[in-house]
Steps between C-alpha positions, in 0.01 A plus 500: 500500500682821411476790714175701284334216538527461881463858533149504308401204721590597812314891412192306360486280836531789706162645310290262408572148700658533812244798613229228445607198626549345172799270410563209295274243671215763491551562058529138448140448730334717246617326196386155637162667574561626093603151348297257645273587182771417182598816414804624281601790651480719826656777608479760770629860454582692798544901511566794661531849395541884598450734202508876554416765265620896493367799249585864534355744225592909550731405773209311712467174618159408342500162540640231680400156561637175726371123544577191639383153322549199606357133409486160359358347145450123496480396136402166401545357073336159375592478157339837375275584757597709775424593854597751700397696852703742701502673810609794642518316852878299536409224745502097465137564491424716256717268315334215535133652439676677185639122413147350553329723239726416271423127521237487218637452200697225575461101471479262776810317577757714585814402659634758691796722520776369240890657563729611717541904637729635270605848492577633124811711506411837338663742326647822625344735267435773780587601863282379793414877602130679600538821314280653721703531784797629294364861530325662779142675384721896499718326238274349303314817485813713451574277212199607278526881636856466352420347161235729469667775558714415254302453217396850569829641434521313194280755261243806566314338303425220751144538722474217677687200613367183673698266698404186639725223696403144577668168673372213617653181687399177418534182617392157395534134556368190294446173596413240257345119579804348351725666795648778312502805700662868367533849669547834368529792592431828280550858532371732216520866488366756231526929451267623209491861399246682272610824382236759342615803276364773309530773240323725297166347694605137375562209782721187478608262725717174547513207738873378596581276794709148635582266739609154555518281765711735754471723827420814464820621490558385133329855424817667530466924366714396225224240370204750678630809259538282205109435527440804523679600189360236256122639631580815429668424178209314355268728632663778326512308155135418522426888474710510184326187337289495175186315467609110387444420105280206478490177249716230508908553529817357603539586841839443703470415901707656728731255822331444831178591616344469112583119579122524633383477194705182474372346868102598427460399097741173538594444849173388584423290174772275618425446863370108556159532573386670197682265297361190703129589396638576195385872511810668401656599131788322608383170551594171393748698341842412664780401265405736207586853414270732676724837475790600251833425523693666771215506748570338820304516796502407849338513813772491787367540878883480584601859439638632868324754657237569215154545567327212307795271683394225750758243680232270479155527351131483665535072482861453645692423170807725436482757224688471191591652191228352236636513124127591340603557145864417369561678177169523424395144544278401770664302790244487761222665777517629839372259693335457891488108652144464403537586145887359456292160648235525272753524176720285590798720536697678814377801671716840413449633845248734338206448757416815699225661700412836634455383845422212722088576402580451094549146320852435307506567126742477246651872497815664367798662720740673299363473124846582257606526153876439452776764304485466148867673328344827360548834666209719589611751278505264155181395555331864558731557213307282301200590483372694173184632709348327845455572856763423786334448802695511802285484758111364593188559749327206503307265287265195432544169348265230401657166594355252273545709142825709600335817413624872699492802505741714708546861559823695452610748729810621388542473108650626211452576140789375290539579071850376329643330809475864698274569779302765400286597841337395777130366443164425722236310526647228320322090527649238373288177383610193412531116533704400754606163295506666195707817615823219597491373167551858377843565696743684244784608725559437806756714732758475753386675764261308708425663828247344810216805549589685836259261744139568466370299345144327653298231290172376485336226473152324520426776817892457654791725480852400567812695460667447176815618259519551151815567283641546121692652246425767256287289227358601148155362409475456080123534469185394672513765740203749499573822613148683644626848522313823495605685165 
């Protein structure tokens, strides 16, 4: 057992089993109450958190918000039916009532627990620190007065500024029927800054934030200021933008945080349940070429410290680096134990919850295209006339035909491989299938988006990362502009 793993069990026994008289011989009581019906699964999920939220606007607190959660979900699978009950009450008996109800769907003739306790040794992606007690409520409050008053600085053309901070603490532990047992422990910490300007009666604004899985004290001024520069920068270039040209165009993706695009119109399409009921664009399509050449992507919950990161996901299996799609070619899903069981292949370590209250699904950590060999500047170099967007708000995504639209927030207008200026109010639609096969050039520059990223999914959110390089999409990309 290396030393994050004892650490993560020792923190998760100090919250969640010793409080409650709860030990080994008490977990493996409520899985013989579970499998004395033949079952092929069971699990329970223990967790506690603390989650704290700050928001100052014209140098006031406005806002702030803290809570405690703490619980247990018993899940039970036979074949593809599944049970599950939870509780907000840790104690062997709400356990064992929680247990009970889950004994329906199951056949007669169980046989008990099967295994021996093992411990899975887990990685060491992030410390085993509560950001919340890394600043005292005057910092914490200091720290948005100080970014704030920053941005201010910045421009005269700046109005208002919004900053909000928010940590939480988490800590889980899984038991499964078969005896394996995992801890871990996981801090997360966010800033996000809105910054409104204005001239000649004409208002803009932009959104800029990050975190990881840190203390508080990751939001050094040097990192604090640089926020508050890119929000005032894109602000600013918003009030110089043109209405967007509409029709269809050759449109070149910025690195990072345009990797959304990337995690909502394919990321999903290739997560295991979809593909199990056969509901996906992707499926029964591994082995043949689903993208161009070049395009490689990957979903890797390894990445230290990054937000969509987990030492272990919501079952107990250790995250991994998932090839998705290996020059183009389909190579596989992301996968939970119920689905992985149901295809016949290995869980990814891809099976995630929003709390202890939610069921596991199939979901995606870090969702990444790889470098291609092209600089940025060839590709926008290019392009004969297109649209480079660098940066997006938010979209939607149908799951089953691929179909999106997403809006751009930051974009640009580019004739004869020069950027001409800034534009707004540009959409993109598309095919999320369709718009990999259309990959011309592909750059060098991939960069993760700066940690704040949230997904969701059939009512859950969990806290995700995207990444990629500067791309160029050939065609089949509908720009919905305003001129």
């Amino acid at each position: 057992m290396n030393t994050a793993t004892a650490s993560a069990i020792a923190t998760a026994d100090q919250y969640l089993l010793s409080p409650y008289n709860l030990n080994e011989v008490a977990l493996e009581q409520v899985f013989n109450e579970i499998m004395r019906n033949d079952v092929d699964y069971a699990d329970l999920y223990f967790q506690y958190s603390r989650a704290e939220g700050w928001s100052l606007e014209e140098g006031i607190v406005k806002a702030g918000s803290f809570s405690i959660d703490q619980g247990v979900g018993v899940r039970v699978v036979s074949g593809e039916k599944t049970a599950f009950a939870y509780s907000d009450d840790i104690s062997p008996l709400a356990l064992q009532s929680a247990a009970h109800a889950t004994r329906a769907i199951g056949r007669q003739g169980g046989s008990g627990v099967a295994g021996s306790t093992t411990h899975v040794r887990t990685h060491a992606l992030y410390a085993n620190l509560d950001p919340l007690s890394s600043l005292d409520e005057a910092a914490k409050v200091s720290l948005l007065e100080g970014v704030e008053r920053y941005a201010r600085t910045l421009d005269p053309r700046v109005t208002q500024v919004m900053a909000s901070l928010a940590g939480e603490y988490e800590v889980v532990y899984i038991a499964r029927h078969d005896g394996h047992r995992a801890a871990d422990v996981r801090p997360l910490v966010r800033v996000s800054l809105q910054v409104i300007v204005e001239q000649n009666g004409r208002r803009e604004s932009a959104n800029v934030g990050g975190g990881g899985r840190f203390d508080y004290s990751y939001f050094d001024e040097a990192k604090l200021q640089g926020y508050a520069r890119e929000a005032v920068r894109q602000a600013l270039v918003n009030l110089e933008a043109r209405p967007a040209p509409a029709g269809e165009m050759t449109v070149v993706l910025g690195c990072g945080w345009p990797g959304i695009l990337l995690h909502e119109a394919i990321g999903h399409g290739l997560e295991g349940d979809f593909n199990r009921k056969g509901s996906s664009a992707f499926a029964g399509k591994i082995g043949q070429r689903v993208a161009a050449k070049g395009v490689t992507v990957v979903d890797d919950g390894t990445i230290p410290d990054r937000r969509g990161s987990l030492n272990v996901d919501d079952e107990g299996n250790t995250t991994q680096r998932t090839v998705l799609i290996e020059d183009g070619v389909l190579q596989g899903y992301l996968q939970d134990t119920l689905n992985a069981r149901l295809m016949g292949v290995a869980s990814t370590g891809n099976g995630r919850r929003e709390s202890y209250a939610h069921i596991t699904m199939p979901r995606m950590t870090n969702t990444v295209m790889m470098n291609g060999d092209t600089s940025a500047d060839e590709i926008i170099g290019s392009i004969k006339r297109g649209l480079y967007a660098v940066n997006f708000a938010g979209g939607q995504v149908d799951i089953t035909s691929g179909k999106f639209v997403f809006s751009a927030s930051e974009a640009y207008w580019v004739e004869d491989g020069k950027i001409q200026y800034p534009v707004k109010g540009a959409t993109l639609i598309g095919n999320g299938p369709d718009v990999l096969t259309r990959v011309g050039m592909i750059g060098n520059d991939m960069k993760l988006d700066p940690g704040v990223g949230t997904c969701g999914k059939e009512g859950q959110s969990v806290p995700v990362g995207v990444g990629q390089p500067t791309i160029r999409v050939d065609g089949g990309l509908t720009v919905g502009g305003t001129a």
